[in-house]
C-alpha positions as CSV (number, residue, x, y, z in Angstrom):
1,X,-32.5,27.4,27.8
2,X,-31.6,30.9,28.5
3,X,-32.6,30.7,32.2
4,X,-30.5,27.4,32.5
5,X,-27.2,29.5,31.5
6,X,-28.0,32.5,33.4
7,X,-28.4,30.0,36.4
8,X,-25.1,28.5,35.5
9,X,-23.6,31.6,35.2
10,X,-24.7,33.1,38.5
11,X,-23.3,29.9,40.3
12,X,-19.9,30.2,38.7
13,X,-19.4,33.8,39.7
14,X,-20.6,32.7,43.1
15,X,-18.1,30.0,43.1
16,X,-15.4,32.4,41.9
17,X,-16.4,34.6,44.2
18,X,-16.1,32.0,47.5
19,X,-13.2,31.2,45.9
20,X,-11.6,34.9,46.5
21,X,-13.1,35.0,49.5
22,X,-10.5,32.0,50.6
23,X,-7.9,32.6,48.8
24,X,-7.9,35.8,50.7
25,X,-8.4,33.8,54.4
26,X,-5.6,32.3,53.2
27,X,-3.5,34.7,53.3
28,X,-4.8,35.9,56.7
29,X,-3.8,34.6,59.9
30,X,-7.6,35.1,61.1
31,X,-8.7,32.1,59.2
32,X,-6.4,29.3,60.0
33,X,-9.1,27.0,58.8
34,X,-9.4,28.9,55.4
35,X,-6.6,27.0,53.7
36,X,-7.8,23.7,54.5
37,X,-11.2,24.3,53.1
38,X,-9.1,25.6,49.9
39,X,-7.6,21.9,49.6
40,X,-10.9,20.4,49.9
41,X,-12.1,21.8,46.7
């Protein structure tokens, strides 16, 4: 049960993580297609 949650746990932070990841994209004019992935999720 305890390597389920830890698991769990390492796919949220990687989630969070992608999700900085964009956010920042976003607010750079490198990555026009950054802000359209965002809207996906």
């Amino acid at each position: 049960m305890k390597r389920i949650h830890a698991k769990f746990q390492e796919e949220r932070e990687k989630t969070a993580y992608l999700k900085m990841i964009l956010a920042d994209a976003k607010s750079s004019p490198e990555f026009p297609g950054a802000s359209r992935m965002l809207h996906l999720q």
